[in-house]
C-alpha positions in Angstrom: 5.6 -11.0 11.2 4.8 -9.2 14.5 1.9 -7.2 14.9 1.5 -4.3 17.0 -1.3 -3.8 19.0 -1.0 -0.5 21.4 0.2 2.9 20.7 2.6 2.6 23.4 4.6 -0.3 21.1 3.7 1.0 18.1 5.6 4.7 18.9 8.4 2.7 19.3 8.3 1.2 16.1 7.4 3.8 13.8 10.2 4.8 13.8 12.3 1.9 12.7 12.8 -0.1 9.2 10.6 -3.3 9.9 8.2 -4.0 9.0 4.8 -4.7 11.4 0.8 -5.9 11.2 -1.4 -3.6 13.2 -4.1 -4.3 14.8 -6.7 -3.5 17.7 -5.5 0.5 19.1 -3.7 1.3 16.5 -6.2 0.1 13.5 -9.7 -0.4 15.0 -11.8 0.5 12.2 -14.3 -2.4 9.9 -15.9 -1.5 6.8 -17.6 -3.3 4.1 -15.4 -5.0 0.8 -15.7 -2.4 -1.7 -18.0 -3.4 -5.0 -15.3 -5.2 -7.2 -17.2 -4.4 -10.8 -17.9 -0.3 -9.1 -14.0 0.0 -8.3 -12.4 -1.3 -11.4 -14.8 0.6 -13.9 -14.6 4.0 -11.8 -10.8 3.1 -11.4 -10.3 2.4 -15.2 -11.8 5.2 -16.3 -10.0 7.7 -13.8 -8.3 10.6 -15.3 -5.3 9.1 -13.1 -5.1 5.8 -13.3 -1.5 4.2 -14.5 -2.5 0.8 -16.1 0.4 -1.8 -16.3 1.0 -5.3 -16.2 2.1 -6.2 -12.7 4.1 -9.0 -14.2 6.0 -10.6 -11.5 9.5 -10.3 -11.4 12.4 -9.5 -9.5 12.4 -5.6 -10.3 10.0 -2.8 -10.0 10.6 -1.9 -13.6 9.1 -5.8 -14.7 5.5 -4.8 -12.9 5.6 -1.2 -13.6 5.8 -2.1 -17.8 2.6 0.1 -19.3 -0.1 -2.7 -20.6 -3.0 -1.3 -22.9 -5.2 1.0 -20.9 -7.6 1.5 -23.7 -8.4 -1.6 -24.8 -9.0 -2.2 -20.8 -11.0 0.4 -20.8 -13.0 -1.1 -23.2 -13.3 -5.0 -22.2 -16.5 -5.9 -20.7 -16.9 -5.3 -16.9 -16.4 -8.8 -15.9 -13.7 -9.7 -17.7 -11.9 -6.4 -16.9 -12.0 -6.9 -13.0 -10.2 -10.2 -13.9 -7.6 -9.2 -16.1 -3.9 -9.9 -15.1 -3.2 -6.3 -14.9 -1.9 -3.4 -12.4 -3.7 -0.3 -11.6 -2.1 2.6 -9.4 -4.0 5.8 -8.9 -2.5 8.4 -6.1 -4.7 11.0 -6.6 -8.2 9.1 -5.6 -10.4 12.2 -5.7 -13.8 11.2 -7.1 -13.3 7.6 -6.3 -13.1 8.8 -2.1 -16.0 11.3 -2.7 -19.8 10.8 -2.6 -21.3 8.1 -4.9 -17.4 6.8 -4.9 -16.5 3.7 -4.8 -14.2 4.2 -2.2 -16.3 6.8 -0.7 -16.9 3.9 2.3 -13.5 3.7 2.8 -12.8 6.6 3.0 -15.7 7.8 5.4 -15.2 5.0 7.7 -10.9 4.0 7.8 -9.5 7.1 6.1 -10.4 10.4 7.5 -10.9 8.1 11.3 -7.5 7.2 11.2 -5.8 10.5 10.5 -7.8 11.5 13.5 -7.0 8.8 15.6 -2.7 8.9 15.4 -3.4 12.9 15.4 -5.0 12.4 18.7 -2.5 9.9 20.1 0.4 12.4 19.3 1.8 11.2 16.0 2.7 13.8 13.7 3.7 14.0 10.2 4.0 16.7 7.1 2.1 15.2 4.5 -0.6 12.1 4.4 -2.5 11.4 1.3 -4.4 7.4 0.3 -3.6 5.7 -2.7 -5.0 3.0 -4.7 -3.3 -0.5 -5.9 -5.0 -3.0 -7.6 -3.6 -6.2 -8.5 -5.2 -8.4 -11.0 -4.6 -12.0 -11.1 -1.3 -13.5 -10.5 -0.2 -9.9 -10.5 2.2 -8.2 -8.1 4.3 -4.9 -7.2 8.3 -6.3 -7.2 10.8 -5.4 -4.7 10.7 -1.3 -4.1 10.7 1.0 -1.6 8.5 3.7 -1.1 9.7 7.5 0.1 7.0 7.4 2.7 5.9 5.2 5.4 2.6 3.3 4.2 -0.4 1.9 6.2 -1.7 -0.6 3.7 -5.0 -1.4 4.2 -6.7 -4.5 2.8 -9.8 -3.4 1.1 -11.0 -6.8 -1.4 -9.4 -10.4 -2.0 -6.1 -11.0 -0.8 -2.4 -10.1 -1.3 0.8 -11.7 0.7 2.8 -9.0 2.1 7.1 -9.6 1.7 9.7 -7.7 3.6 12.9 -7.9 5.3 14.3 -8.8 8.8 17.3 -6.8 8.3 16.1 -3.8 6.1 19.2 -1.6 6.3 21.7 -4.4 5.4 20.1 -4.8 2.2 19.4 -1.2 1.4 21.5 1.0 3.3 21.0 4.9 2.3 23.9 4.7 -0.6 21.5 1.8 -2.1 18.0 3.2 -1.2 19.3 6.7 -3.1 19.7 5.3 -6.3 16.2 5.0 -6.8 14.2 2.7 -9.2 17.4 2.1 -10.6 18.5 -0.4 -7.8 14.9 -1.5 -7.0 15.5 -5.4 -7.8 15.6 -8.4 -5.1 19.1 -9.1 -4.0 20.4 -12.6 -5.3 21.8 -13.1 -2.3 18.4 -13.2 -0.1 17.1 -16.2 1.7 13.8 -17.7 3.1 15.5 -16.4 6.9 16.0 -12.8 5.5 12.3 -12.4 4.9 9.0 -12.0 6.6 5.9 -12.4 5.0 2.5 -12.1 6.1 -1.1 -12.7 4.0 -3.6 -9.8 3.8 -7.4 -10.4 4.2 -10.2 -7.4 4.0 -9.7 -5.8 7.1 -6.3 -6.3 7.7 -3.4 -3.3 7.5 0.3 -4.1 7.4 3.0 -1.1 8.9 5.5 -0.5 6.0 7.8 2.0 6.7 10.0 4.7 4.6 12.6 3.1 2.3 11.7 -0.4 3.6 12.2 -2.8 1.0 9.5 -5.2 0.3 7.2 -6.7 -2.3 3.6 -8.1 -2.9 2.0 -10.7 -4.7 -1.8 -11.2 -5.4 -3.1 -14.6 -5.3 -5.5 -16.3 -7.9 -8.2 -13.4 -7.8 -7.9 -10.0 -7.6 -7.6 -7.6 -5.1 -7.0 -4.2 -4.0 -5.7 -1.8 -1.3 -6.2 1.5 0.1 -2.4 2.4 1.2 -2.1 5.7 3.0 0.9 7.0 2.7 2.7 9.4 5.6 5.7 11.6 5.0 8.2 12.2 7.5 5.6 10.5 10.1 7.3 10.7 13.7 6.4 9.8 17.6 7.4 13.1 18.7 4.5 14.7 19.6 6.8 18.0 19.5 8.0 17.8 16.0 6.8 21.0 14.4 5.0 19.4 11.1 2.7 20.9 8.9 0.3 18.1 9.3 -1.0 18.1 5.5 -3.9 15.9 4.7 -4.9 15.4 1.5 
């Protein structure tokens, strides 16, 4: 996968379907790993919080099957932060706020960021963070998302899949179908893809519609992914410029 280093290149890209690391201009920021055990019980307990099993798959609708968020609630801390399961919250509020546990995060790649592309002329109408947390052997399955989506490595690792040839595989009569056509093609191969692992620290470029999936390894791990609507180079594009 190719990363992007300068705003120059990556205005040229934002635009397009692939797929792209970022890196030094573009995402300068280094924080500290979130606590692991302060995440998952502030996480769990979240009025927001949609607990499934992240079973991997070859469709969205395998990981996105509910698991049993009370009796996950109610497992010891330990074992709970490494349980095979799948938490999505995309309303963070307390979790980004003071005493947080994402309040780091937040303070110090969140809020600087939004500034940052503001300041270099990107402009979109909405941008809000979200949190994913894989357990385990857990992953998201092929999708798309209706935004474009920095995801930002926060704790352990995930491996990042998408395609060479986005639109060939899910032109707009296939990407408007929804979660109804959201499962990998049988027809892909190793050449179609591009893949890249995700350390803490590390942010991958995913833009709208892009088909892709992601897998966590043998621990788990988690991601800030802030998520731009309608994001666009043109430094004239008359947005609202939302940030949530």
């Amino acid at each position: 996968m190719q990363t992007v280093n300068t705003f120059t290149d990556f205005k040229k890209v934002v635009g397009q379907p692939v797929a792209h690391l970022v890196n030094g201009e573009v995402f300068p920021f280094s924080f500290a790993p979130p606590d692991l055990f302060d995440l998952v019980d502030q996480a769990r307990h979240h009025p927001k919080v949609k607990v499934c099993t992240g079973q991997r798959g070859n469709d969205l609708k395998t990981s996105l099957k509910d698991a049993d968020p009370e009796g996950f609630k109610q497992l010891p801390i330990e074992q709970a932060a490494r349980s095979p399961v799948h938490l999505t919250i995309y309303e963070l509020g307390s979790l980004r706020e003071k005493g947080g546990a994402l309040a780091e995060a937040a303070g110090k790649v969140y809020w600087p960021l939004v500034e940052l592309w503001k300041g270099m002329g990107l402009r979109w109408k909405k941008v809000y963070p979200i949190l994913f947390l894989s357990g385990p052997g857990c992953s998201t399955n092929y999708h798309w998302d209706p935004s474009s989506v920095l995801i930002v490595q926060l704790y352990g690792r995930k491996r990042f899949h998408s395609l060479r040839e986005p639109k060939k595989w899910c032109p707009e009569l296939v990407a408007d179908k929804g979660h109804e056509a959201m499962f990998k093609p049988k027809a892909l191969s190793d050449d179609d893809i591009i893949s890249c692992d995700l350390n803490p620290g590390e942010a991958v470029w995913s833009p709208c519609r892009a088909p892709h999936w992601v897998d966590a390894y043998d621990e788990t791990a988690f991601t800030m992914s802030i998520a731009f609507t309608a994001i666009t180079a043109d430094e004239h594009a008359d947005l609202e410029m939302t940030v949530m």
